[in-house]
N, C-alpha and C positions, 0 to 999 in steps of 0.2 A: 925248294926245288922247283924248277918251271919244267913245264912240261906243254905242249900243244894236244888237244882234243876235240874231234870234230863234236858238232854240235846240230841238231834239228831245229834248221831256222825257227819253226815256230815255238820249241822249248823254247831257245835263248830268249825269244821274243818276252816269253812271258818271266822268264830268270829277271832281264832287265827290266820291264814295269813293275817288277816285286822289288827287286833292288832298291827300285827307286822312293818307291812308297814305303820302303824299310829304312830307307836311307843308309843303305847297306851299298855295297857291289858281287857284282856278277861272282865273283870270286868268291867271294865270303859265300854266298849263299852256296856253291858248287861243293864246295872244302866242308861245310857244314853238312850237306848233305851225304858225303861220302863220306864223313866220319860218322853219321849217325847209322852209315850202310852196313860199315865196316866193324861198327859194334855189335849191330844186330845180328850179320852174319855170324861172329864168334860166338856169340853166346847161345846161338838154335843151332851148329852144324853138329852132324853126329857122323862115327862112319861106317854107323849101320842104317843101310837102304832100308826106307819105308816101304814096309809090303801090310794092305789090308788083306785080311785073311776073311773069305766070308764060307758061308755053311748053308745049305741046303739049293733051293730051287730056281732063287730069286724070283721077284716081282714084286710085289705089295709088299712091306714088314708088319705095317701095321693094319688095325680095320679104322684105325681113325682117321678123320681126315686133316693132315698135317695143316693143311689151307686155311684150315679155319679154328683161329687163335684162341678165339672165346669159348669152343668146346671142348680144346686141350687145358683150357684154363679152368673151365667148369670140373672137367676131370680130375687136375689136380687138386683143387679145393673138396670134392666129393670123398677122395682117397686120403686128403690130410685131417679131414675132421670127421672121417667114420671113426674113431674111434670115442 
């Protein structure tokens, strides 16, 4: 089926140096891409709306500080091997 689709000069730009260095064409890569959309979309829609539901005052949840990796890590190594 052909079909015409505007395009953002600088996407297509970079569609065709990928083409090219794929040794592919603009098409292939477009058609591939919208089939990998079109899958992904079927298999995550649902047709119940996402609602987080939260509980109490907000602010902080934790006292730890999320920023810093190595004490959440330290953490969990302290809670896996207290036993």
């Amino acid at each position: 089926m052909a079909t015409t689709i505007s395009i953002d000069d600088e996407i297509f730009e970079q569609l065709r140096a990928r083409a090219e260095r794929e040794a592919t064409t603009v098409n292939r890569l477009i058609e591939d891409s919208l089939r990998g959309a079109a899958m992904t979309r079927d298999e995550h829609t649902s047709d119940k709306p996402f609602e987080l539901v939260t509980f109490g005052k907000g602010g902080q949840f934790t006292s730890y500080d999320v920023d810093r990796t190595s004490a959440l890590i330290e953490l969990d190594d302290i809670a896996t091997h207290r036993n």
